[in-house]
Every structure is written in C-alpha cells, then in structure tokens.
N, C-alpha and C positions, 0 to 999 in steps of 0.2 A: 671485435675479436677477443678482447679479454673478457668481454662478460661474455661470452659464448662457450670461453674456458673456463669461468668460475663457476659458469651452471654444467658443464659435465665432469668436472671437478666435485661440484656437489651431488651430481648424479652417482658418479664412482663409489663418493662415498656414504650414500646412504645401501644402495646397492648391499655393497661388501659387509653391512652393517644387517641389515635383513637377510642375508646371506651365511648358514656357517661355514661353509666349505670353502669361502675365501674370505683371506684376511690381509689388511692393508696397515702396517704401523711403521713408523708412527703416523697420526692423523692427516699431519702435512706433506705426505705423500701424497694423499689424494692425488694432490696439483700435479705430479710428477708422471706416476700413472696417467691423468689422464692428458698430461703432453706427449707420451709413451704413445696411448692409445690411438690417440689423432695422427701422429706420425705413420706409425704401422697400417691405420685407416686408410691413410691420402696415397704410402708410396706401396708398400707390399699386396692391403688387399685386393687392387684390381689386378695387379699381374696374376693372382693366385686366382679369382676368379676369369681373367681371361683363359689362364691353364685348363681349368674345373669346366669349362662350360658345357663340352658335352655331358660329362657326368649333371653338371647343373641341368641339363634340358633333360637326360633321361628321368631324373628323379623328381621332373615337376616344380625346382628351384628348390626342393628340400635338401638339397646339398648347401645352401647358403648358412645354414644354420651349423654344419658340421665346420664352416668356413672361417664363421664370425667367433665358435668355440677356439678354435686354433690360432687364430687372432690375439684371443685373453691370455691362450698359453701361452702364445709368445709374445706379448707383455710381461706376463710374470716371469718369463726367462728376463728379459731384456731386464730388471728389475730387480733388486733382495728384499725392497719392500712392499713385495707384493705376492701371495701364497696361493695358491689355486688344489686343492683336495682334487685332484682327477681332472679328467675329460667330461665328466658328466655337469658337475658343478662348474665348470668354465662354460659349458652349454647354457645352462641353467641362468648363469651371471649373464651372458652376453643377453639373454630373452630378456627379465629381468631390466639391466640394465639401459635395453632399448627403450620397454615402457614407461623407465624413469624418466631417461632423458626428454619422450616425448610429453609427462605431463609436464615438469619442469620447464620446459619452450615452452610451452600452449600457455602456460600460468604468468609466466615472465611478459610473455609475450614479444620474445626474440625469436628470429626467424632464423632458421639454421640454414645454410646451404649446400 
C-alpha cells in the first residue's frame, strides 16, 4: 500500500510538472495530493458515478471524463497546495495523469487494484 502511494504520488507529480495549468508546491505535497486523490477516488467518485449514470450511458461513458475532471477540482478545493487553471486543464491533468500512472505500474510492476 505504500508503494502503491509513492508511485501515484510520483505520478501527481510529474503529471503537474508536464502540466502548466496546474501547479502542486511545495513538492512534498505530492504525497498529500495524492492521499487527497485516493480518498475522493475510493468514497465520493462512485456515489457521483452511481448519480451520473444515466447521463454516463447516454453519452457512451464519455461523461466519465467530465467526472474524473471534477474529481481534480475537488482535490484542489480540498487542498492550498494544489492549483488547477480551469475545468479544461483539470480534464486535461486527470487524462494525463491516468497514462502516467498506468506506465508507472506496468514499469514498477505493482499491481493496482
């Protein structure tokens, strides 16, 4: 469990780093962030997708993506060390940050669950 935080931890923050529309300081926030982001992952985003789901089925699960945006904003609410430039750049971060995270696992070779 902790190496599963310190590799999306280091996802966060290379992410935010490739990223200019958001900004994560100081660096050791990462960690923070991304205990923030797992939290809001494991309790809020499936109530918010159980809510969504018809909109989720009309629009072919492309509502997920509007979902996972709103997610990052509300991290950076939850957060002062974490900046998010818009709805579009938190869209942007969450896409982003997914592909990081998945090569980051696949390289490590930790299995996420």
């Amino acid at each position: 469990m902790i190496v599963r935080l310190i590799i999306s931890a280091v996802a966060v923050g290379i992410t935010a780093w490739l990223l200019p529309g958001v900004t994560i300081s100081p660096w050791w926030a990462t960690l923070l962030v991304a205990v923030i982001m797992g939290l809001v992952n494991t309790f809020i985003r499936p109530v918010v997708k159980l809510f969504s789901l018809p909109l989720n089925i009309l629009t072919l699960g492309l509502f997920s993506l509007v979902i996972n945006a709103l997610m990052v904003l509300l991290c950076a609410w939850f957060t002062s060390h974490m900046k998010v430039d818009g709805f579009w750049n938190a869209m942007l971060f969450s896409i982003v940050l997914t592909v990081v995270n998945w090569i980051l696992f696949k390289f490590t070779g930790t299995k996420k669950k």
